[in-house]
Rosetta silent file (secondary structure, phi, psi, omega in degrees, C-alpha in Angstrom):
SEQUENCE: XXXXXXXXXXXXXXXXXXXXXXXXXXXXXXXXXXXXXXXXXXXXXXXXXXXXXXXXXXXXXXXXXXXXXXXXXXXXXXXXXXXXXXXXXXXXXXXXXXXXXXX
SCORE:     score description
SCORE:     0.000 S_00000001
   1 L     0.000  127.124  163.346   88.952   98.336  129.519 S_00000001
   2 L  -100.723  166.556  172.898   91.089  100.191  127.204 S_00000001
   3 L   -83.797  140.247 -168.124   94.593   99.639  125.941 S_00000001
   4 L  -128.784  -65.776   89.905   97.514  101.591  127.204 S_00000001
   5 L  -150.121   11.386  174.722  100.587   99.785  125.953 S_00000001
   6 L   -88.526    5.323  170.716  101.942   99.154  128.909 S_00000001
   7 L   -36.255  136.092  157.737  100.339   95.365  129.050 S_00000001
   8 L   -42.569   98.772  175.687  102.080   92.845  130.867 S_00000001
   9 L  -116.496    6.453 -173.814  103.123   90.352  127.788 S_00000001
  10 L   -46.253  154.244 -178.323  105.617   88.115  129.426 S_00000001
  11 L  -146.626  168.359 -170.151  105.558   84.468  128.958 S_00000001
  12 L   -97.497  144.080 -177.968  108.379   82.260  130.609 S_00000001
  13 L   -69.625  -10.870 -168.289  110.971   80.650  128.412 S_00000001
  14 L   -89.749  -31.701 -166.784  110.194   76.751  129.192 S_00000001
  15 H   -68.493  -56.802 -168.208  106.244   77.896  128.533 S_00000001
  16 H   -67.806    6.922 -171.703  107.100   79.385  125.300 S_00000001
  17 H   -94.935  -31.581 -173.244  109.310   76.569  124.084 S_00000001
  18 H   -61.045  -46.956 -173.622  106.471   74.134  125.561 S_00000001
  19 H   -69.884  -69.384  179.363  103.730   76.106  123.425 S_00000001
  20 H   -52.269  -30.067 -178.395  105.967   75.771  119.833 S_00000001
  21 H   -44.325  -55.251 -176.853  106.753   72.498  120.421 S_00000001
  22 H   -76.421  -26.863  163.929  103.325   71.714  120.462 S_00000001
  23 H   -75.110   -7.433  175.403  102.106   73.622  117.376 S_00000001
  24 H   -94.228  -38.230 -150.043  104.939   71.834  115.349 S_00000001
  25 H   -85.520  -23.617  169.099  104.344   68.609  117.072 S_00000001
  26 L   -82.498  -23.069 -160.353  100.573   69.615  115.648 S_00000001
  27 L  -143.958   67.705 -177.942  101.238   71.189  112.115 S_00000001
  28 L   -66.688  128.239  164.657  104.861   68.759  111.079 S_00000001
  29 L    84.672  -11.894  162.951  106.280   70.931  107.939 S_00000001
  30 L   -44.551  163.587  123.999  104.188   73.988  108.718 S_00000001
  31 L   -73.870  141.058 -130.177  105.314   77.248  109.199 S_00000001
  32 L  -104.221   -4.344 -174.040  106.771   77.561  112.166 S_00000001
  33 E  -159.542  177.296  177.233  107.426   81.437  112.354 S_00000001
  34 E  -157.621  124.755 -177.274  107.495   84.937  110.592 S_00000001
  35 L   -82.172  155.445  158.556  110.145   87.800  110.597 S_00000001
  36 L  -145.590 -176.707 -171.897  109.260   91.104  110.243 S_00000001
  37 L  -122.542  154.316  173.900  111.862   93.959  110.050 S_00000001
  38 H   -40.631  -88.981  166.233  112.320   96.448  112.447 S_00000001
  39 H   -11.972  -97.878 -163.030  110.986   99.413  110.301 S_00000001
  40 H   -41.947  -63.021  158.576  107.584   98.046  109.355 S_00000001
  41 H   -27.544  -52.400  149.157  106.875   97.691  113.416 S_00000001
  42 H   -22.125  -55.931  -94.210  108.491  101.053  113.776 S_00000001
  43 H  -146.582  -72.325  171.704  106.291  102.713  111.086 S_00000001
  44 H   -38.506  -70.143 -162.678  103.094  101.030  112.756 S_00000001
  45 H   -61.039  -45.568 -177.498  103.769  101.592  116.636 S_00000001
  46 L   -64.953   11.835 -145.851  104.458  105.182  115.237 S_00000001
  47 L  -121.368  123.737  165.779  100.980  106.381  113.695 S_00000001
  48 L   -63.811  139.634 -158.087   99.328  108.510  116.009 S_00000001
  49 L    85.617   -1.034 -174.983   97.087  106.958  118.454 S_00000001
  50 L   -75.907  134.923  160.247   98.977  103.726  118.205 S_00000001
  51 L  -120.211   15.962 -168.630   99.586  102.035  121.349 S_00000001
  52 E   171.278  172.931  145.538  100.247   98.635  120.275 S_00000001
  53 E  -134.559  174.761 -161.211   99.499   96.040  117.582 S_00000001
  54 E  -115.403  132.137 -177.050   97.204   93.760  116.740 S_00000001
  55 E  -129.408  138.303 -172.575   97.979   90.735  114.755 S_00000001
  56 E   -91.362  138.829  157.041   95.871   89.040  112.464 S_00000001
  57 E   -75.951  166.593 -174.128   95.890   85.425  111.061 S_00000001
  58 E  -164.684  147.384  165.147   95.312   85.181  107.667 S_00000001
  59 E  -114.234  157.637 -179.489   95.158   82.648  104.695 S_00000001
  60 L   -94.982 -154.123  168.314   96.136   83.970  100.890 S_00000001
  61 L   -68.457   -7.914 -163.700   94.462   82.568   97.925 S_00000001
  62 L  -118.398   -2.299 -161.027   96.744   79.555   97.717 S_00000001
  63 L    50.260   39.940 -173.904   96.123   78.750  101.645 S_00000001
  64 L   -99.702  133.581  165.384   99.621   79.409  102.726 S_00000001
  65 E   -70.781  131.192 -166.141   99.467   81.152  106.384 S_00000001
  66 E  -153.964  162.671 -154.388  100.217   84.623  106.888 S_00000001
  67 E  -114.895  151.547  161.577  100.382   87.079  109.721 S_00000001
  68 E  -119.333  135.648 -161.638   98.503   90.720  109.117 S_00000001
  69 E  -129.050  128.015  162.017   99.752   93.117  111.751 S_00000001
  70 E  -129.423  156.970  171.183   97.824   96.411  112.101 S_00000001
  71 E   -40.637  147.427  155.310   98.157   99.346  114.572 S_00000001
  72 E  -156.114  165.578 -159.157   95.292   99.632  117.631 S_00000001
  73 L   -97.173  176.879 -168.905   94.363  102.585  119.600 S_00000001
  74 L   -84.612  -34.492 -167.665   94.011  103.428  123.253 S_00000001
  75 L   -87.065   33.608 -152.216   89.996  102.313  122.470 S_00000001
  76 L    41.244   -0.132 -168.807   91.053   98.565  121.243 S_00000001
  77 L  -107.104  165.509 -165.415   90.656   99.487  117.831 S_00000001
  78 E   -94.120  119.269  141.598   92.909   98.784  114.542 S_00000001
  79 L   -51.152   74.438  173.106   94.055  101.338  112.339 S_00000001
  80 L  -100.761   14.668  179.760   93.307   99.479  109.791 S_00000001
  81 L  -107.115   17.399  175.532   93.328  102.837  107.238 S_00000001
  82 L  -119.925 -127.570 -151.194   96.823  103.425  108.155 S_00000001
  83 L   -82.502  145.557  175.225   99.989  101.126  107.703 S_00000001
  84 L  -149.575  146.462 -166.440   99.758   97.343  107.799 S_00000001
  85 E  -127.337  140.069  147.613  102.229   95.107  107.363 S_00000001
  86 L  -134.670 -106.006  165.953  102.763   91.515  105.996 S_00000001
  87 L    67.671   21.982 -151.788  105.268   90.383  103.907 S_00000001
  88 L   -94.613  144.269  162.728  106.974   88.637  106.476 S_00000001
  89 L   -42.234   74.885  173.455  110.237   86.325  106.136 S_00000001
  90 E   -61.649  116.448  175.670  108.789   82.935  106.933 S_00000001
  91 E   -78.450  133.853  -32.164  110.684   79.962  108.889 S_00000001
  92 L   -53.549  127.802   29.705  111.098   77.769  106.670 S_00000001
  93 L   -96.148  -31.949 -169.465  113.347   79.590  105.251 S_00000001
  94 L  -106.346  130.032 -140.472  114.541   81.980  107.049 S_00000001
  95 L  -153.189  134.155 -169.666  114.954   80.467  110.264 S_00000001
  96 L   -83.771  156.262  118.998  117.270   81.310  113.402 S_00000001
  97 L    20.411  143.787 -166.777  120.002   78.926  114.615 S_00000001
  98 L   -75.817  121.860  169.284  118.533   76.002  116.241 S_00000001
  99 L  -159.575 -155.126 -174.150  117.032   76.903  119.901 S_00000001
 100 L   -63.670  -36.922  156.418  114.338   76.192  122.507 S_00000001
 101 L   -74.941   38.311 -164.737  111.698   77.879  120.384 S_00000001
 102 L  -164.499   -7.334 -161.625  112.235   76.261  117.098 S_00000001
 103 L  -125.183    0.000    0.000  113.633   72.774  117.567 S_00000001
């Protein structure tokens, strides 16, 4: 099967509220999310051959959790020798308003 980027990725809002719930209710004081800015997603999705991205978990050296996001191709595969982004705005701190996913 290859990737096209037209995948189906919907999820329902009561599922996805159901699913954080449970990873908080699993990991109390974790982090519970990660921003990324428009741009860096832009910048990615925009690399020729991109059709999507792929996102990686990741631990640093200190074992704090971090997301690695790279580019993939039409074949399934990552660009991983072009742009990659982490750096992301983590909740806690920066955290939306109180809602179904988050509370």
């Amino acid at each position: 099967m290859s990737f096209t980027g037209n995948e189906s990725h919907d999820i329902p809002l009561a599922t996805a509220a159901e699913w954080t719930k449970n990873y908080r209710d699993a990991n109390p004081g974790a982090i519970k999310a990660h921003y990324f800015g428009k741009d860096a997603i832009q910048a990615i999705l925009d690399q020729g051959g991109c059709v999507g991205i792929r996102i990686y978990y990741a631990l640093d050296d200190d074992g704090v959790k971090h997301l690695i996001i790279v580019g993939a191709n039409a074949s399934e595969n990552d660009l991983y020798q072009g742009l990659l982004a982490e750096r992301s705005l983590p909740c806690p701190s920066s955290c939306s308003t109180a809602n179904p996913l988050n509370c």
